[in-house]
C-alpha distance (Angstrom), angle and dihedral (degrees) to the residues before:
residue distance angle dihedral
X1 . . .
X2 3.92 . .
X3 3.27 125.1 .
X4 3.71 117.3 -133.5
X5 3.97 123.0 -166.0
X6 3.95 116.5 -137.7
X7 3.79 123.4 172.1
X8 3.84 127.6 -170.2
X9 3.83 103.9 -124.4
X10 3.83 142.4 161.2
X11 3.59 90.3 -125.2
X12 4.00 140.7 53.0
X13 3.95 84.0 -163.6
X14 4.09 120.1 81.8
X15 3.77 112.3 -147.4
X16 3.46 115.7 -114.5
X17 3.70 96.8 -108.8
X18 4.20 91.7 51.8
X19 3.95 122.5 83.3
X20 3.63 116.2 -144.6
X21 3.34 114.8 -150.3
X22 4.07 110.8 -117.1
X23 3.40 111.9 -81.8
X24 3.35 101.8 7.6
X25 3.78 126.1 156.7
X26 3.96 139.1 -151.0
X27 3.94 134.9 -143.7
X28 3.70 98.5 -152.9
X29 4.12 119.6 -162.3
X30 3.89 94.0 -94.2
X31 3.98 95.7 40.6
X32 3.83 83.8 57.0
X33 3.68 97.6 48.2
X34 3.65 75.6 49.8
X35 3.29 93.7 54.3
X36 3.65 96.8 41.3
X37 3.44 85.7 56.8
X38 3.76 100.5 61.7
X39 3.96 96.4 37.8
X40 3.73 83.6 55.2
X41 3.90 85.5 52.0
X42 3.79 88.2 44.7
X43 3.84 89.7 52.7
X44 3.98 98.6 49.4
X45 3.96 98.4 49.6
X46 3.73 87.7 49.8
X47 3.63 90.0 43.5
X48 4.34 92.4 47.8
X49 3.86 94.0 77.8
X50 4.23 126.8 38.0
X51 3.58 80.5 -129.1
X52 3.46 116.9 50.5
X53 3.50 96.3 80.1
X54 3.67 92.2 65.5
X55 4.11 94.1 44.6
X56 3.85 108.7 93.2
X57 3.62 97.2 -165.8
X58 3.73 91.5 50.6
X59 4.53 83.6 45.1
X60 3.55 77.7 52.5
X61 3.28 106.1 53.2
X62 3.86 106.4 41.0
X63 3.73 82.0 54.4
X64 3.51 89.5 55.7
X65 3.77 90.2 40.0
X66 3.80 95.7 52.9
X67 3.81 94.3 41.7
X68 3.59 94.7 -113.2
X69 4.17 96.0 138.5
X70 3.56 130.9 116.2
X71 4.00 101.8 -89.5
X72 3.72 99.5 19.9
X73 3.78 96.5 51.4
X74 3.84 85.5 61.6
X75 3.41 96.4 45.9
X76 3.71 96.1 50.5
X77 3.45 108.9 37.6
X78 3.43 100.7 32.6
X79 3.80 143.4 43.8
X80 3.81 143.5 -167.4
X81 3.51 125.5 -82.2
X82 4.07 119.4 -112.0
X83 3.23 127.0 -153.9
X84 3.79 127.8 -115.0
X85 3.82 122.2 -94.4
């Protein structure tokens, strides 16, 4: 397993005094109402049947569903950092 660094941020941009470390991502303030958004999603179709909670192929899938899996979570709610100009 890799570790990968992710910071929440008001800014995609680094200043041009501040090293990021290499592949370093950011959770800006609309990819975490984003985010928010589908956890909250997550949360109510668990939450629509006693049992779903329990079910780990329906777990699995409204993680799936809500993008909330190892690559895909990256790749939707956050994103790379750029350098300054």
């Amino acid at each position: 397993m890799e570790a990968l660094p992710v910071m929440l941020h008001p800014s995609g941009v680094s200043d041009a005094e501040a090293t990021a470390v290499p592949g370093m991502r950011i959770v800006t303030p609309a990819l975490f109402d984003k985010l928010k958004g589908a956890v909250t999603r997550y949360v109510a179709a668990l939450a629509s049947a006693p049992d779903r909670w329990t079910d780990e192929q329906v777990v699995r899938e409204q993680f799936a569903r809500h993008k909330l899996t190892g690559e895909r979570f990256f790749t939707t709610y956050t994103k790379a950092v750029r350098a300054s100009s």
